[in-house]
N, CA, C and O atoms as a GROMACS GRO file, in nm:
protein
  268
    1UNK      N    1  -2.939   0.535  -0.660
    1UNK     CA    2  -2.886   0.455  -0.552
    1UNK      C    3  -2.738   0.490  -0.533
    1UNK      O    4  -2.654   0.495  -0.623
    2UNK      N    5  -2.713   0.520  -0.362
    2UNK     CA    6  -2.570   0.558  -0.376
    2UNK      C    7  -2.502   0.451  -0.336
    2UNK      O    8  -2.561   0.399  -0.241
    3UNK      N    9  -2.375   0.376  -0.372
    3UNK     CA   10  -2.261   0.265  -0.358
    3UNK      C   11  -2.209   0.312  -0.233
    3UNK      O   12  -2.147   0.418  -0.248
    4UNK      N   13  -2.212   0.275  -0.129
    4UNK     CA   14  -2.132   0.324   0.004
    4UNK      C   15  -1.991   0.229  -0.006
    4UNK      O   16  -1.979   0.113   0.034
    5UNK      N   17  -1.913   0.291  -0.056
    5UNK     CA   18  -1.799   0.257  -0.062
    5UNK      C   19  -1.677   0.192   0.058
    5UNK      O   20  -1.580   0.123   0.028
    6UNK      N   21  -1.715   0.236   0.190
    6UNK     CA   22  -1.705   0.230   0.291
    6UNK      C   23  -1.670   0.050   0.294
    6UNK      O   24  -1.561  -0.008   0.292
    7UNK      N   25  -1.791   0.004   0.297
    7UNK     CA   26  -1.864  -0.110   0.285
    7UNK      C   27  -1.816  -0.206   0.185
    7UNK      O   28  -1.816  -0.320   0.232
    8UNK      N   29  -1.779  -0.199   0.075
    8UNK     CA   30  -1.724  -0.256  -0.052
    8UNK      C   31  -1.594  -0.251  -0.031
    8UNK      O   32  -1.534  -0.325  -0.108
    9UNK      N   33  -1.528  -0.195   0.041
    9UNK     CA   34  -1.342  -0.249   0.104
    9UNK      C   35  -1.345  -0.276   0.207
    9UNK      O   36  -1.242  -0.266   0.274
   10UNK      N   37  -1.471  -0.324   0.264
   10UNK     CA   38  -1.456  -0.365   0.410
   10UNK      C   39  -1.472  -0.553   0.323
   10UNK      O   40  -1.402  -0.649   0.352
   11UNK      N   41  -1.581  -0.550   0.224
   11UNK     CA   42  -1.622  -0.700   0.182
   11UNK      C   43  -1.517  -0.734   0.098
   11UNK      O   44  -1.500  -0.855   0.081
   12UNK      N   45  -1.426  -0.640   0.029
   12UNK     CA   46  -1.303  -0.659   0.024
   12UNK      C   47  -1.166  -0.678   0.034
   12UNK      O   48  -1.075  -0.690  -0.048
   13UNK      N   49  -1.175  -0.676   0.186
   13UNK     CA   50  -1.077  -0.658   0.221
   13UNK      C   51  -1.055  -0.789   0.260
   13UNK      O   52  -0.944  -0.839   0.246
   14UNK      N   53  -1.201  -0.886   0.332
   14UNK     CA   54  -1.191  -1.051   0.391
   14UNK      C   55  -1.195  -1.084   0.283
   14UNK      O   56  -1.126  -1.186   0.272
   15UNK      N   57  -1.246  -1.050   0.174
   15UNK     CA   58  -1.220  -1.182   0.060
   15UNK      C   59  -1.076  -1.192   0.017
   15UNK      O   60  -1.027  -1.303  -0.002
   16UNK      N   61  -0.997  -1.069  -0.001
   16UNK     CA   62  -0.837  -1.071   0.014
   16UNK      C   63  -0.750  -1.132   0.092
   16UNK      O   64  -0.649  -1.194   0.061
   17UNK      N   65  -0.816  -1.101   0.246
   17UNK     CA   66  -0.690  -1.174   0.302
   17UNK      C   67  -0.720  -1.337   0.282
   17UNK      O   68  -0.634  -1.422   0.306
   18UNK      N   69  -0.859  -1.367   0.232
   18UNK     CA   70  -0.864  -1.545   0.273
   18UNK      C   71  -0.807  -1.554   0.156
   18UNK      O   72  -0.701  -1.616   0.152
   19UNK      N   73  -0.851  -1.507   0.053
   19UNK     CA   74  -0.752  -1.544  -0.102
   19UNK      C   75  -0.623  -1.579  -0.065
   19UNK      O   76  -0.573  -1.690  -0.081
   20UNK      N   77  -0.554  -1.453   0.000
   20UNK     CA   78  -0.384  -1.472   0.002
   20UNK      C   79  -0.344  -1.543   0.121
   20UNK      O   80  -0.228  -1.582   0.110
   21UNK      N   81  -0.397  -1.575   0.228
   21UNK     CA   82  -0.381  -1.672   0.295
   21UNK      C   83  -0.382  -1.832   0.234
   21UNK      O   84  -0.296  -1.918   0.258
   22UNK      N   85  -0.497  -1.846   0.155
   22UNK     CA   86  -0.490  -1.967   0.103
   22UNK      C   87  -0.351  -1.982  -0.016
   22UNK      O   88  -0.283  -2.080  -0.047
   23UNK      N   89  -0.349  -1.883  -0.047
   23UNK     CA   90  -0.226  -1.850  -0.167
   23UNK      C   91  -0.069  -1.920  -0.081
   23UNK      O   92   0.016  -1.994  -0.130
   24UNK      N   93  -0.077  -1.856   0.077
   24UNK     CA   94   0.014  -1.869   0.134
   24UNK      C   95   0.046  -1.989   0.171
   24UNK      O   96   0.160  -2.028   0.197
   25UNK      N   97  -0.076  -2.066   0.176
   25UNK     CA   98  -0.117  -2.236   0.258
   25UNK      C   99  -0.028  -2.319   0.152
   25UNK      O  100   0.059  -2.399   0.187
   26UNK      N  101  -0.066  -2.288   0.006
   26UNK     CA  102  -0.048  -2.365  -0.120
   26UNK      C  103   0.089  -2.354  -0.132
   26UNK      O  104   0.153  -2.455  -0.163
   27UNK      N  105   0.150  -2.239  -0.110
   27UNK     CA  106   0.297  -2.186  -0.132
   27UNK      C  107   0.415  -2.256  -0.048
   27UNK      O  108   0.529  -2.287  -0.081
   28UNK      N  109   0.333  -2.272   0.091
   28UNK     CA  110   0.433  -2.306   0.191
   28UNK      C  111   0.428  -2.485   0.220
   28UNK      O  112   0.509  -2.540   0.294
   29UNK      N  113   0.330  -2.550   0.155
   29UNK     CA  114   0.303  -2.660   0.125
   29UNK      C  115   0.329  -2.757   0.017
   29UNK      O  116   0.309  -2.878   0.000
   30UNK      N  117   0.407  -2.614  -0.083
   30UNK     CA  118   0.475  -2.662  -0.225
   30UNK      C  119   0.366  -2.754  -0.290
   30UNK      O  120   0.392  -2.866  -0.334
   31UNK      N  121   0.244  -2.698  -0.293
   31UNK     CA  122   0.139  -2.741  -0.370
   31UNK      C  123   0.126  -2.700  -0.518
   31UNK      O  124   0.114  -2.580  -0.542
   32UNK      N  125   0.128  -2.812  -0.646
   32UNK     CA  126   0.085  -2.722  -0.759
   32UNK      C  127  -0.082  -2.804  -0.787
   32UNK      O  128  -0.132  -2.913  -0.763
   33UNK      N  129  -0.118  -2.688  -0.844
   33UNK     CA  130  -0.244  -2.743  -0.865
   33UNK      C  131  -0.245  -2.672  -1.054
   33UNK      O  132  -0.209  -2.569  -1.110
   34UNK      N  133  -0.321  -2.826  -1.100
   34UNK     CA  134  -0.347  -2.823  -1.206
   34UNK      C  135  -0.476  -2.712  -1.245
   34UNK      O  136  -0.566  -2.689  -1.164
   35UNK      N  137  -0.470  -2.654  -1.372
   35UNK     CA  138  -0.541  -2.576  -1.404
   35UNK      C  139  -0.615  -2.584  -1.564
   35UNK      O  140  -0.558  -2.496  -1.630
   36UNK      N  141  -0.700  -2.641  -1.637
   36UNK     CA  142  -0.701  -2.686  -1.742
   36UNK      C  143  -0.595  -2.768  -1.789
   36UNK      O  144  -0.565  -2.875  -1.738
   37UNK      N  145  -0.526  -2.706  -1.905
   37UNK     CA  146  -0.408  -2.741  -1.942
   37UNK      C  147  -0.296  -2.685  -1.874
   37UNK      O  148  -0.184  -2.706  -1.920
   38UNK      N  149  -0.309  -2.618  -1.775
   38UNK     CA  150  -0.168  -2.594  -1.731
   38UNK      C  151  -0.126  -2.644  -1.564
   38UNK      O  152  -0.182  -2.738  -1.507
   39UNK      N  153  -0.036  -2.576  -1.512
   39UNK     CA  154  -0.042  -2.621  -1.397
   39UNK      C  155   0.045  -2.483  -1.327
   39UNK      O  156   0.147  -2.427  -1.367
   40UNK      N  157  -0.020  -2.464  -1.240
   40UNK     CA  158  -0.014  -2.357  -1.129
   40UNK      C  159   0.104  -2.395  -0.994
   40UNK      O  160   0.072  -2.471  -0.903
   41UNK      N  161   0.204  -2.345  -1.001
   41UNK     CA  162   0.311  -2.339  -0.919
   41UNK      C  163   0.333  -2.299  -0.840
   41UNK      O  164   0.292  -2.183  -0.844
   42UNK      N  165   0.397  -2.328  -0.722
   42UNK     CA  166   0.392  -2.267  -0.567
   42UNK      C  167   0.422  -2.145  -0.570
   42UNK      O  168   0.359  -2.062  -0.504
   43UNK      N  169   0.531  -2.112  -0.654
   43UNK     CA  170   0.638  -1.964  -0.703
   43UNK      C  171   0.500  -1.893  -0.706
   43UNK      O  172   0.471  -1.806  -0.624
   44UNK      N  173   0.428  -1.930  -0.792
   44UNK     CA  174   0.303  -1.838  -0.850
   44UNK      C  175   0.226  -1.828  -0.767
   44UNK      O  176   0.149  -1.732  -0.764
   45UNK      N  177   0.224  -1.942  -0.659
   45UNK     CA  178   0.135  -1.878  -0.514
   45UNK      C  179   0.163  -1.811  -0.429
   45UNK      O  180   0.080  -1.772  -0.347
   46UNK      N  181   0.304  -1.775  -0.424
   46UNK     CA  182   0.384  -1.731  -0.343
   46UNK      C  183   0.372  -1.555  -0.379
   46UNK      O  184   0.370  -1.465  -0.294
   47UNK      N  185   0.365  -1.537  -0.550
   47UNK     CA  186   0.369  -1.408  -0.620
   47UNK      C  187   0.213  -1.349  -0.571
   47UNK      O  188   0.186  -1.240  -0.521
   48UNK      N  189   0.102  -1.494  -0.612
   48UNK     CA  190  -0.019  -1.409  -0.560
   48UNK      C  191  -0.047  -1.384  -0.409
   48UNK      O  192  -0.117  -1.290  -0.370
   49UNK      N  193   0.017  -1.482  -0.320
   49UNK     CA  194   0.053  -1.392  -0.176
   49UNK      C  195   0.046  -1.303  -0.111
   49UNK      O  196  -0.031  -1.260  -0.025
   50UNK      N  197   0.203  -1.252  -0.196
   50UNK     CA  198   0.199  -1.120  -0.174
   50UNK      C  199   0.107  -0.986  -0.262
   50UNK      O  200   0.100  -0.872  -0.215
   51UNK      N  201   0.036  -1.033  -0.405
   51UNK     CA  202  -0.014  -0.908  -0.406
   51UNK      C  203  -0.181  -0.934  -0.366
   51UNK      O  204  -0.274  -0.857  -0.393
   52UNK      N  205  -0.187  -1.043  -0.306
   52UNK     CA  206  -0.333  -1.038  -0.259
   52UNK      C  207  -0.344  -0.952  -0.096
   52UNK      O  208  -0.431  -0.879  -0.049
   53UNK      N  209  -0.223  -0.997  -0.046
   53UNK     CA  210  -0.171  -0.951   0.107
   53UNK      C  211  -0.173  -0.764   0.063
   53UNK      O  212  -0.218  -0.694   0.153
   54UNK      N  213  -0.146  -0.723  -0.010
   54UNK     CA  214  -0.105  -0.557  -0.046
   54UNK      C  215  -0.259  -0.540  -0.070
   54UNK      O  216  -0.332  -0.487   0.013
   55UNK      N  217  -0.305  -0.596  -0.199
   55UNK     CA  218  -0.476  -0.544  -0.170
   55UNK      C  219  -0.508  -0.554  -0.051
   55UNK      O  220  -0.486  -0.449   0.010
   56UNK      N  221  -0.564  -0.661   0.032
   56UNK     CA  222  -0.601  -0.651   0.137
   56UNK      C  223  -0.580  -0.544   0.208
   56UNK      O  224  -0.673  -0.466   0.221
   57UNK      N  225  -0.424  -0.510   0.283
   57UNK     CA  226  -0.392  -0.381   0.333
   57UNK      C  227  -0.466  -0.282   0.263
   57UNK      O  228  -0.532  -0.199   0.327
   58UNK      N  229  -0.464  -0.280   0.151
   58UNK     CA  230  -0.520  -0.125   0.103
   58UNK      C  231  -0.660  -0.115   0.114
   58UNK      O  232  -0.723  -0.014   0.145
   59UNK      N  233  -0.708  -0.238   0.085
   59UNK     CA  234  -0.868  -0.215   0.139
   59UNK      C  235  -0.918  -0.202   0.289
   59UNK      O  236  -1.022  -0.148   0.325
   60UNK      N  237  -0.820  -0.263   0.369
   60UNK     CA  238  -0.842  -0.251   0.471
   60UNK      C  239  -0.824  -0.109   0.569
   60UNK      O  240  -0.873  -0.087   0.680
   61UNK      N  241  -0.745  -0.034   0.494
   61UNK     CA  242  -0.724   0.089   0.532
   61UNK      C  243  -0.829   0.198   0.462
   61UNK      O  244  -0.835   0.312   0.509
   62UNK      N  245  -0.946   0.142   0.299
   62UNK     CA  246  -1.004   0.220   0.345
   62UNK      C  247  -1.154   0.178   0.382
   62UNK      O  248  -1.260   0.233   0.357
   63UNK      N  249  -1.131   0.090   0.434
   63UNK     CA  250  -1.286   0.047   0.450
   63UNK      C  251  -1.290   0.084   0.618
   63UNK      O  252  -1.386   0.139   0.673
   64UNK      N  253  -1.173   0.044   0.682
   64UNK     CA  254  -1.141   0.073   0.831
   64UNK      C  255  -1.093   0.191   0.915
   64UNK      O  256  -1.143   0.244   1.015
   65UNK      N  257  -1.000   0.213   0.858
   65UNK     CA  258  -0.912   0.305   0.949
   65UNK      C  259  -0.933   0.448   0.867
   65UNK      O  260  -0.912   0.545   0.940
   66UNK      N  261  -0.969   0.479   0.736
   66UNK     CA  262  -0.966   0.612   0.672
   66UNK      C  263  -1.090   0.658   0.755
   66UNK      O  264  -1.171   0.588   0.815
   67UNK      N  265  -1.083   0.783   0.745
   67UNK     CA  266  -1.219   0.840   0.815
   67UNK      C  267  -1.266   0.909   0.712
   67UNK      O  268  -1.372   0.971   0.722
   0.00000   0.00000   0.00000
């Protein structure tokens, strides 16, 4: 069976941007959300943001636009 790769940064690329969008929602809302014992900070939503926003781009370039 061949993996069409194509396809797998295209389904990666929407699960990225909604990740870092929501990352962005939490960030700009100065939301922390508890996590077991710890607690998760806007700073830290703000960090996953941006590198969920950079995956995205990169998947999106090759699931889309690479030929």
């Amino acid at each position: 069976m061949k993996i069409n790769w194509k396809e797998v940064f295209k389904f990666l690329s929407g699960a990225a941007f909604v990740g870092s969008i929501t990352n962005l929602y939490l960030y700009l809302n100065n939301i922390s959300v508890p996590f077991f014992t710890y607690t998760i900070t806007p700073e830290l939503f703000g960090l996953r943001f941006v590198v969920g926003f950079i995956l995205f781009l990169l998947f999106f370039y090759h699931g889309y636009l690479k030929k």
